[in-house]
C-alpha positions as CSV (number, residue, x, y, z in Angstrom):
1,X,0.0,0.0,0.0
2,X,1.2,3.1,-0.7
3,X,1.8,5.4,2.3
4,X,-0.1,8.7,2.6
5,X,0.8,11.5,0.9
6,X,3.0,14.0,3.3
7,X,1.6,18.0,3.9
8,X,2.9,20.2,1.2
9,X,4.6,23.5,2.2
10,X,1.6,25.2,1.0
11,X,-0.9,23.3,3.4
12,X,1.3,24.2,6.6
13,X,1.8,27.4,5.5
14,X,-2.3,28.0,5.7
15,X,-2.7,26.8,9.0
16,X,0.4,28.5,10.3
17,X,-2.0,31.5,9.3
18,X,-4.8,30.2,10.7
19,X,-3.4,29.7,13.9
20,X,-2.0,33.0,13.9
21,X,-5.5,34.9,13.1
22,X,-7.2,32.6,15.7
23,X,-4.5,33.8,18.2
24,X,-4.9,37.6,17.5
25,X,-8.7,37.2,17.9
26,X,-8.5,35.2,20.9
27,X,-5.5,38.8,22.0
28,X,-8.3,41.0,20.9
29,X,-10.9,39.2,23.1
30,X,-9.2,39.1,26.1
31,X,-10.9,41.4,29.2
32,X,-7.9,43.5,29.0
33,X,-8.8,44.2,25.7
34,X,-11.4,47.3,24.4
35,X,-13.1,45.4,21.9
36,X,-14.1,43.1,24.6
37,X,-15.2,45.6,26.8
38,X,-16.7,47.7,23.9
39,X,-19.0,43.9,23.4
40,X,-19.7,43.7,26.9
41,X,-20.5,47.1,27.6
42,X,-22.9,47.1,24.5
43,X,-24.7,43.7,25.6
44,X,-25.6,44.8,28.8
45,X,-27.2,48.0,28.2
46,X,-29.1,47.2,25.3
47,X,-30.2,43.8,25.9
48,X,-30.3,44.0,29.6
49,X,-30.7,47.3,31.1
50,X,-32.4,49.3,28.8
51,X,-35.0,46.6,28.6
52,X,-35.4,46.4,32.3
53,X,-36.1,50.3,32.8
54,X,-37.6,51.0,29.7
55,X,-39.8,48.6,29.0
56,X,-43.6,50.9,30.6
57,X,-42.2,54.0,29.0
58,X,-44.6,54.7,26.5
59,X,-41.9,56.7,24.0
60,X,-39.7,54.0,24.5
61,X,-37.9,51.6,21.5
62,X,-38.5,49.1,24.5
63,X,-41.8,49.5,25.2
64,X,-43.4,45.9,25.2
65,X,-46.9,47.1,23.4
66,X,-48.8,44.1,23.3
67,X,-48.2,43.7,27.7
68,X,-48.9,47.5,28.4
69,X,-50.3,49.8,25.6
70,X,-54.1,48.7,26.5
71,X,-53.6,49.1,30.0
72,X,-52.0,52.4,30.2
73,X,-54.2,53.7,27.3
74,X,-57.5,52.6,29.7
75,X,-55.4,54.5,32.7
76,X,-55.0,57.2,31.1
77,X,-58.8,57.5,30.1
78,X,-59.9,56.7,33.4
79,X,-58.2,59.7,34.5
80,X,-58.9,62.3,32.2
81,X,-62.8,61.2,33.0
82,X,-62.2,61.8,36.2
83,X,-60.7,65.2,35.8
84,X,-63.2,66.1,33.6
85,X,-65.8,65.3,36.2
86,X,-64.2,67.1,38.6
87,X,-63.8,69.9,36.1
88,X,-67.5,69.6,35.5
89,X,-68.4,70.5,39.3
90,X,-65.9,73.1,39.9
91,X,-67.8,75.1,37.3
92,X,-71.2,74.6,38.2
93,X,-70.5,75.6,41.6
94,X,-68.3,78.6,40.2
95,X,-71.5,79.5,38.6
96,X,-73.2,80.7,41.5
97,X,-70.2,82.5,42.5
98,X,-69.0,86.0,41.9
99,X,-67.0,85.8,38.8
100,X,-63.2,86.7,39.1
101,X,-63.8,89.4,36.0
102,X,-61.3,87.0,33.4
103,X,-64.7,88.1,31.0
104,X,-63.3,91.7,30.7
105,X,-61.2,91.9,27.4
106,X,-58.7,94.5,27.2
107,X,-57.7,96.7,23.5
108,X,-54.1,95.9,22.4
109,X,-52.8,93.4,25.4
110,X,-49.7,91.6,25.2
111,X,-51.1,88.0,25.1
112,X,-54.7,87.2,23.8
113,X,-55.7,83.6,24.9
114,X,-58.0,82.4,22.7
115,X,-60.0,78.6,22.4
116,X,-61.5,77.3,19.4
117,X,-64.2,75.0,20.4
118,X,-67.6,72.9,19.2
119,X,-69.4,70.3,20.5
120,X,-68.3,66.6,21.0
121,X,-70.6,64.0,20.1
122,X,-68.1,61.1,21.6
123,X,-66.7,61.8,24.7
124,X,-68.5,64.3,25.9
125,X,-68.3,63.2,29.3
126,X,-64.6,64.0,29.8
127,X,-65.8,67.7,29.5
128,X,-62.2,68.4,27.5
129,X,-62.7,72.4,27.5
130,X,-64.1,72.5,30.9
131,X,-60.7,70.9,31.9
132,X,-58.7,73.1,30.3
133,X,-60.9,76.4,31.0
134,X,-60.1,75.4,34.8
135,X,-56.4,75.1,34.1
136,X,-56.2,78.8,32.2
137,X,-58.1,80.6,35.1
138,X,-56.0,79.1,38.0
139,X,-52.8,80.0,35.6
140,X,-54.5,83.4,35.1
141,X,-55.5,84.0,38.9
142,X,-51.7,82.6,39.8
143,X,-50.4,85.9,37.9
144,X,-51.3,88.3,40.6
145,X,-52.6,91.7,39.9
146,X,-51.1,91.9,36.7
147,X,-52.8,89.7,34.6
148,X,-50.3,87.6,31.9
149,X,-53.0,87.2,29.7
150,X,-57.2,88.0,28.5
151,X,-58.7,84.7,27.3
152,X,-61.8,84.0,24.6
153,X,-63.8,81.5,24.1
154,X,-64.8,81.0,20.5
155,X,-67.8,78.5,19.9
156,X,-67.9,77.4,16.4
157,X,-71.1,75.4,16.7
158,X,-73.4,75.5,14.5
159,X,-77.3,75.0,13.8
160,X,-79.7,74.6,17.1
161,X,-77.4,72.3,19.1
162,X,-76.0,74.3,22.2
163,X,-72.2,73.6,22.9
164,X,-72.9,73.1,26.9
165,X,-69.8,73.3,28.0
166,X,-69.1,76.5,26.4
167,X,-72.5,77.7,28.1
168,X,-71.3,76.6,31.1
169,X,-68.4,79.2,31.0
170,X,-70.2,81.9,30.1
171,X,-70.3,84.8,32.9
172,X,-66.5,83.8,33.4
173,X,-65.0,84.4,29.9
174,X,-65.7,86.3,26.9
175,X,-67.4,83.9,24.6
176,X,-67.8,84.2,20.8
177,X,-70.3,82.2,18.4
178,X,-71.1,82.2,14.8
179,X,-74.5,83.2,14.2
180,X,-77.5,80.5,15.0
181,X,-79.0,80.7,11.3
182,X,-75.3,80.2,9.5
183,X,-75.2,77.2,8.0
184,X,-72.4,75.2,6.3
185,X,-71.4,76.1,3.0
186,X,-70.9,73.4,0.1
187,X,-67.3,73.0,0.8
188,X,-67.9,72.3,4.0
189,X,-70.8,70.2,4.5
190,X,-69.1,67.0,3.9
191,X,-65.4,67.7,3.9
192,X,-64.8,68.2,7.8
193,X,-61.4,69.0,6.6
194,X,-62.6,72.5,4.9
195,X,-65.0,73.4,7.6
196,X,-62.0,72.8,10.8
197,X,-60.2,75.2,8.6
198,X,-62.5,78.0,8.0
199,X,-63.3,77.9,11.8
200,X,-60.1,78.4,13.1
201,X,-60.0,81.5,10.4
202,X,-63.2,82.6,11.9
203,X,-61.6,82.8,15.2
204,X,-58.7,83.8,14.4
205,X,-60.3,87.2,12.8
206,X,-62.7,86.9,15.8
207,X,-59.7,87.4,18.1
208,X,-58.6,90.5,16.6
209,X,-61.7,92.3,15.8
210,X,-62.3,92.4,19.5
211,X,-58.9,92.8,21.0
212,X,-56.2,93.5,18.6
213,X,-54.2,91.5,20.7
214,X,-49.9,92.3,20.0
215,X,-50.0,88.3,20.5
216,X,-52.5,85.4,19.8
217,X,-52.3,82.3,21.1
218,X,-55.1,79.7,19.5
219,X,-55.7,76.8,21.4
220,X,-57.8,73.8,20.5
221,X,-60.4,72.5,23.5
222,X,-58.7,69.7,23.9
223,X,-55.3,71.3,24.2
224,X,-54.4,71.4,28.3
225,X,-52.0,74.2,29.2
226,X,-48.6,73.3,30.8
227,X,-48.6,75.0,34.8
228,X,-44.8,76.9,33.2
229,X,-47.3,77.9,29.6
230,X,-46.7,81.9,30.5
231,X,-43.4,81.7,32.1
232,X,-41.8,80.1,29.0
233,X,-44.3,82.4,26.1
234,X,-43.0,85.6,28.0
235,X,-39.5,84.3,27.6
236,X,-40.1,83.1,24.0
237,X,-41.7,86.6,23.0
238,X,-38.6,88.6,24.1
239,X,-36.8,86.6,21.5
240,X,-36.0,88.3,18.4
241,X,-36.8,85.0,16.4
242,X,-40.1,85.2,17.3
243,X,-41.4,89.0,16.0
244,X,-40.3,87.5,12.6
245,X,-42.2,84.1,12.7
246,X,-45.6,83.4,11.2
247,X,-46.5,81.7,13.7
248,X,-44.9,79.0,16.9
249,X,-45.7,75.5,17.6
250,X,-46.2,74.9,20.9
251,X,-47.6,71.4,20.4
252,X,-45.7,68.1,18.5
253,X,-46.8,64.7,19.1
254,X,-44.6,62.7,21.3
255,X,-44.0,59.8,19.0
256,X,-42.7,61.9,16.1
257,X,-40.2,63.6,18.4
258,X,-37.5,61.0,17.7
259,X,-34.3,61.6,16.2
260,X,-35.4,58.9,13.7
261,X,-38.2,60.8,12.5
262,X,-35.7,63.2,10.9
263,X,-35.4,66.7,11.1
264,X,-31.9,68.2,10.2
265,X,-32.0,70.3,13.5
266,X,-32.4,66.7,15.2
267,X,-29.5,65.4,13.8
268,X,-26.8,68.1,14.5
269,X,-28.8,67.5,18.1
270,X,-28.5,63.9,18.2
271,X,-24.9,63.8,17.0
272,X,-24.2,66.7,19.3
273,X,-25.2,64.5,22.1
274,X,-23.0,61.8,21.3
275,X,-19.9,63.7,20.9
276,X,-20.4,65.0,24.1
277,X,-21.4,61.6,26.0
278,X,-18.1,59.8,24.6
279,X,-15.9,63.1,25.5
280,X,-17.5,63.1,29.3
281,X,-16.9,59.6,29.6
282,X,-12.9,59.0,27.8
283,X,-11.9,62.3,29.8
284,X,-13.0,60.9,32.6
285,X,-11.4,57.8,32.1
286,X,-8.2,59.9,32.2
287,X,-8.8,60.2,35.8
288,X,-10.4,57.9,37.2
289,X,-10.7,54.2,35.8
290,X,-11.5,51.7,38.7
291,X,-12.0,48.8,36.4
292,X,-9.2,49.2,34.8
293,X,-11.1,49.8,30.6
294,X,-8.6,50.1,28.0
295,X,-10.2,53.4,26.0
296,X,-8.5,55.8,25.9
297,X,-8.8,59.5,23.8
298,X,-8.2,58.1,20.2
299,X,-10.8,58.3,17.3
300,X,-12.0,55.4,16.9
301,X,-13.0,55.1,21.1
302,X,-14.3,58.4,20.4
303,X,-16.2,57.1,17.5
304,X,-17.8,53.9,18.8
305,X,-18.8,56.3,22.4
306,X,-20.5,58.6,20.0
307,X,-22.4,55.7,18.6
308,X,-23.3,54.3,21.5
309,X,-24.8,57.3,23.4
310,X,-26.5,58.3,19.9
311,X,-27.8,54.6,20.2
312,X,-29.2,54.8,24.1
313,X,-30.9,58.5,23.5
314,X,-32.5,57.3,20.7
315,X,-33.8,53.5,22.2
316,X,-34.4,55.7,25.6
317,X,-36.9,57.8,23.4
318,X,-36.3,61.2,23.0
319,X,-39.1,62.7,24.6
320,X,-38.0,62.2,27.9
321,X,-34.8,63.6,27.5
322,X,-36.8,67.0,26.5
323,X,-38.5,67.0,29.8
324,X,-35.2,67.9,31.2
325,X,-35.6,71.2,29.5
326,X,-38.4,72.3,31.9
327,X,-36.1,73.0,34.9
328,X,-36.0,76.6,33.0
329,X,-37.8,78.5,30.2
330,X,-34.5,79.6,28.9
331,X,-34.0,76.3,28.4
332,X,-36.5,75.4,26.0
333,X,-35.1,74.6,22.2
334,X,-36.6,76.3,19.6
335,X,-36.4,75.0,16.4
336,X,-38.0,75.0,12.3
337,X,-41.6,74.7,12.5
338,X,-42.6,70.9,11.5
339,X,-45.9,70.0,9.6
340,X,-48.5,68.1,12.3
341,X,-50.2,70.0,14.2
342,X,-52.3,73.0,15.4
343,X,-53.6,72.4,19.1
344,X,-51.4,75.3,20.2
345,X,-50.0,78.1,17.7
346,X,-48.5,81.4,19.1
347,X,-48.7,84.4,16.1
348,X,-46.4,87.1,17.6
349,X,-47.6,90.5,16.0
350,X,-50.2,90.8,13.6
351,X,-48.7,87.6,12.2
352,X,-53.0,85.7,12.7
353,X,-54.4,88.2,10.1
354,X,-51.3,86.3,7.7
355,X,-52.1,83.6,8.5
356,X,-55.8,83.6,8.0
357,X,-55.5,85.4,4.8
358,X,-52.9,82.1,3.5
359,X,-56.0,79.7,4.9
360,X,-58.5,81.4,2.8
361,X,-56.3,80.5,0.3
362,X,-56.0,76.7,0.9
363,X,-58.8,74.2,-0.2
364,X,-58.5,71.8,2.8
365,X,-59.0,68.4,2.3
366,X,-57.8,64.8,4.1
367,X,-53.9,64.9,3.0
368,X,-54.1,68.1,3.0
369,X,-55.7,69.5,6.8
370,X,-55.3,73.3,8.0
371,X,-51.7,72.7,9.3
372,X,-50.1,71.1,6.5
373,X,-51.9,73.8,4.5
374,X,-50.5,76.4,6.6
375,X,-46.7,74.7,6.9
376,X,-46.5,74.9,3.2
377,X,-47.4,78.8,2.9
378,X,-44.8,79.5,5.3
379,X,-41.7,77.7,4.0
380,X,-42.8,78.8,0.2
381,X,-43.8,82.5,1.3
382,X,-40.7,84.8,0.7
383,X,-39.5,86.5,4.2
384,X,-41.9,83.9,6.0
385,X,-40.7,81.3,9.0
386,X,-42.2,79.3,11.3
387,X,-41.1,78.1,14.3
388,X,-41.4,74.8,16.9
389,X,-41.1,75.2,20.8
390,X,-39.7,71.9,22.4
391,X,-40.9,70.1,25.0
392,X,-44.2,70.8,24.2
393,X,-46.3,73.6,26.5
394,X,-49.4,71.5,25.7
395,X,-50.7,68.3,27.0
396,X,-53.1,66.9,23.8
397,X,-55.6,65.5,25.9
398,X,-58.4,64.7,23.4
399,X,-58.7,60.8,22.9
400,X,-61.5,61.8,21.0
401,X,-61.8,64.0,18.0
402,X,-65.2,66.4,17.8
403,X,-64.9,66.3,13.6
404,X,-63.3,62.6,12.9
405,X,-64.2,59.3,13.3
406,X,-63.5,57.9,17.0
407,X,-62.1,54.2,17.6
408,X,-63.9,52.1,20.2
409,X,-61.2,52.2,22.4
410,X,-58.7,55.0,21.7
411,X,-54.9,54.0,22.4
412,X,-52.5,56.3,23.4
413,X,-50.6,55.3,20.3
C-alpha cells in the first residue's frame, strides 16, 4: 500500500496563518482588551438594562406594546374622565359664585388667549374644554394683579345644538359664536377637513376684531395648558426670532419627536449628544478608571462612544430627554416649525391676520388639513418662518376628536 501522501509546504503554511488569526482574535478578546469591553459594555445595556427600565415608558424603542399599551391607554382614560368630572363641578359651583372678572377683554394686550371649540358627540363626558378652562383661570389667577393674559372662548357650533360646555363658562369668559342661522357652505358640508379650517380662520379674525391682541395664542379644546405655559411664552416673545415668525408650535406629538423621525435640526442634536457623552466619559477615564477599561482619547474610542450614546438616546426615546428642559424657560429649544399639528399656535404680531389670509387661500381636504396647508405657505412664502417650541407647552388630551371618526377604544398610540 502506498503510504499517505505527506503535507505540502503550502498546506502548513495556511494553518500557520490560521493559527496566527485565531491567536490575535482570541489577543483581541481578552478582558484587558477594548473590543471586549466595547462587546460587553454594549450587551448589557441594550439587551439587559435598557430593557429592564424601559420597557412601561410609552416613548420608549423598549416598550413591550402588546403587555402595556391597553392598560395604560385605559389608565389614562380613566383619569382624564375623572378630571373632567371634577372639572364639571368646579364650574357649576363657580357659577353661582362671583366671577373673578377673566370676561373683561382689554384693547391691544400683550397675550390674547383664545379657544376654538364645538361640540363633541363622543366623549362628551370627559368635558375636555371644561378641563382646560379650569387650568387657564387658575394659571390666570396665579399671575397676581397683573394679569399675563385676557382669554376667549370661541364657539364654532353651528345650527340649534348648544355647545354646553361653552354655556357653562359663560359669565367667566368672553365667549364668541357664529351666528344661529349660519349654516355650512358646500365646501364644508361634507369635507370636515374645509369646515376645521374655515373655523379656526373665523376665530382667528374673531380674536382681533375684538382685542387687537400684540399676540395670539389659538388653542384647540382639547389642548391642556402646561402650569410653566406663561413663564416660557413671556421668555419666547422677548426673543427676536419670534417677531419674525408666522407663527410658533407649541404642540408636537410625542412619538414623532425621535431623532429617527428626521429633522436636520435633530441630527446636528442627536450627534451633538453623542460627541459630548463619549468626550464626558474618555476624559473621565483619564482620571479615574476603577475597572481598569482600555479606551483611551483616540478616534475610533471616540467614534464607537459617539455611537453608542447616539444609540441609548434614541432607544431611551427622546421625549424624555426633553423633559429635562423644563427645569428653565430659557432652556427650552426652539427650532423650524414641523408640519402636524395646530392644538397650540403662538402668532407674535399681527402675524393671525397672515395667517388667516394664506388659509382662505388653501382648499383643505384629508392629506391636505389646515396645518399642512399652513406649513407649506410658510416655507414657500418669501420673508416667512415658522417656528417649533420643544418640549411641548401643551398636553393633547383629546382621545376623541369632535370632527373625525372615533375608535372604540382609543390608544394612546
Amino acid at each position: 500500500m502506498e503510504s499517505p501522501a505527506a503535507p505540502s509546504v503550502v498546506q502548513l503554511c495556511d494553518s500557520r496563518r490560521l493559527a496566527v488569526a485565531g491567536w490575535r482574535v482570541l489577543q483581541h478578546l481578552r478582558w484587558s482588551s477594548a473590543v471586549t469591553q466595547g462587546l460587553v459594555l454594549s450587551a448589557l445595556t441594550f439587551c439587559v438594562v435598557l430593557p429592564l427600565c424601559c420597557h412601561r415608558m410609552l416613548y420608549s424603542y423598549f416598550f413591550l406594546k402588546p403587555l402595556f399599551l391597553d392598560s395604560l391607554s385605559e389608565s389614562a382614560l380613566q383619569r382624564s374622565y375623572l378630571q373632567g368630572q371634577e372639572a364639571l363641578r368646579f364650574w357649576q359651583e363657580a357659577r353661582s359664585a362671583s366671577s373673578p372678572g377673566f370676561a373683561q377683554i382689554s384693547w391691544d394686550r400683550e397675550l390674547l388667549v383664545t379657544v376654538v371649540t364645538a361640540k363633541r358627540r363622543e366623549g362628551k363626558d370627559f368635558h375636555y374644554l371644561l378641563q382646560v378652562m379650569r387650568r387657564l383661570a387658575d394659571l390666570l389667577a396665579a399671575c397676581g394683579a397683573t394679569r399675563c393674559a385676557d382669554v376667549l372662548l370661541c364657539d364654532v357650533e353651528r345650527g340649534s345644538q348648544e355647545n354646553e360646555d361653552a354655556s357653562l363658562l359663560e359669565g367667566w369668559f368672553r365667549v364668541v359664536r357664529r351666528s344661529p342661522t349660519e349654516k355650512l357652505l358646500d365646501g364644508e358640508r361634507f369635507n370636515t377637513f374645509e369646515r376645521e379650517k374655515r373655523d379656526y380662520v373665523f376665530c382667528i379674525r374673531k380674536s382681533w376684531e375684538l382685542a387687537r391682541p400684540r399676540n395670539l395664542l389659538v388653542l384647540e379644546d382639547d389642548a391642556l395648558p402646561r402650569p410653566d405655559l406663561f413663564l416660557v411664552l413671556r421668555d419666547l416673545l422677548s426673543r427676536t426670532f419670534a417677531h419674525r415668525s408666522l407663527y410658533i408650535k407649541l404642540y408636537h406629538p410625542e412619538r414623532l419627536q425621535r431623532y429617527w423621525n428626521p429633522e436636520p435640526c435633530r441630527l446636528l442634536e442627536w450627534l451633538g449628544l453623542g460627541l459630548l457623552g463619549a468626550t464626558l466619559v474618555l476624559v473621565s477615564l483619564l482620571y479615574w478608571n476603577p475597572l481598569c477599561l482600555s479606551f483611551t482619547l483616540c478616534p475610533i474610542h471616540m467614534l464607537f462612544f459617539t455611537l453608542y450614546f447616539m444609540a441609548v438616546v434614541e432607544l431611551t426615546g427622546r421625549h424624555y430627554l426633553l423633559e429635562l428642559r423644563r427645569l428653565s424657560p430659557q432652556l427650552y429649544a426652539v427650532s423650524p416649525a414641523t408640519e402636524c399639528c395646530t392644538p397650540a399656535m403662538l402668532f407674535p404680531g399681527n402675524a393671525s391676520l397672515r395667517a388667516a389670509r394664506y388659509l382662505d387661500d388653501a382648499f383643505c381636504v384629508k392629506g391636505n388639513a389646515k396645518d399642512l396647508a399652513l406649513y407649506q405657505r410658510a416655507a414657500t412664502e418669501p420673508g416667512e418662518r415658522a417656528h417649533s417650541v420643544e418640549p411641548n407647552l401643551v398636553q393633547h388630551i383629546g382621545a376623541f376628536s369632535s370632527i373625525r371618526p372615533n375608535p372604540n377604544k382609543p390608544k394612546l398610540l
